[in-house]
N, C-alpha and C positions, 0 to 999 in steps of 0.2 A: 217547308223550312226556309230559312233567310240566308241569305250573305253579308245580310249590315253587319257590320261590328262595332259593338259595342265598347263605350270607355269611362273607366270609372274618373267621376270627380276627383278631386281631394278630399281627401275626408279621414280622419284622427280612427282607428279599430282598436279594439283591444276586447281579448277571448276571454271570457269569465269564467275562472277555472272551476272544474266540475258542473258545470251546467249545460254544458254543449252550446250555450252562447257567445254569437259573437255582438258587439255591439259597433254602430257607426256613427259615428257624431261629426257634422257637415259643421265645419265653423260658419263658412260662408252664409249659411242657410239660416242655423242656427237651429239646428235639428238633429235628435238622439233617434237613432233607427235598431230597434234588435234582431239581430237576424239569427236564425235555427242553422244547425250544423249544413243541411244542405243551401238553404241561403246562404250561409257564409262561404261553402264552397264553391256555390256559384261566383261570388263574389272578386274570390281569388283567380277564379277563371277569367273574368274580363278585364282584361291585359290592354285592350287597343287591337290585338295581332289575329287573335280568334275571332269567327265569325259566331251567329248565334248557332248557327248549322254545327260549328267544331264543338260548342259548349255542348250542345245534345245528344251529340255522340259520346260526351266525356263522360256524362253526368246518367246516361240512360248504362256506360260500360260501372261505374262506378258504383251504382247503383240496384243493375241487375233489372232496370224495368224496361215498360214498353217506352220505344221514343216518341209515339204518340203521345201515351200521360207527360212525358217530359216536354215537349213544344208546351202544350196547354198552361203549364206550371208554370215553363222559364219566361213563354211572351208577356204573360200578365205579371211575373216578380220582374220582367225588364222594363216592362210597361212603371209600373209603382215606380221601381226607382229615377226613368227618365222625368215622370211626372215632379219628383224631386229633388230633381236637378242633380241628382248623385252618375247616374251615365248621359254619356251623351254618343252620339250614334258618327260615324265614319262613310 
């Protein structure tokens, strides 16, 4: 597991009701991203203050799984979003 901490761009959200969707729209970018209830949760976890290590503990308690499945998940949906310039690392 990691220590970087991760930090969310700017970026417009807003939850589409009934759908378990959240949505992200990067003005900067100029890019609509949707994210699933645990993508969105992730999302709200990276604050700047959390490390990736704190999110996978959060997210493996929240969740009820193995923190193994959760590293695998959350590197590659932190990976996606750094790629688009939605986090950037600390």
């Amino acid at each position: 597991m990691s220590d970087r901490v991760p930090c969310r761009a700017e970026a417009l959200t807003h939850e589409v009701q009934g759908s378990g969707e959240t949505v992200l729209y990067d003005e900067a970018g100029d890019q609509l991203l949707v994210l699933n209830e645990t993508g969105a949760a992730i999302w709200l976890l990276v604050d700047g203050q959390r490390s990736v290590q704190d999110i996978t503990d959060e997210v493996a308690g929240l969740l009820a799984i193995d923190k193994a499945q959760v590293v695998l998940s959350l590197d590659a949906f932190l990976d996606e979003l750094s790629e688009k310039n939605l986090v950037t690392w600390q």
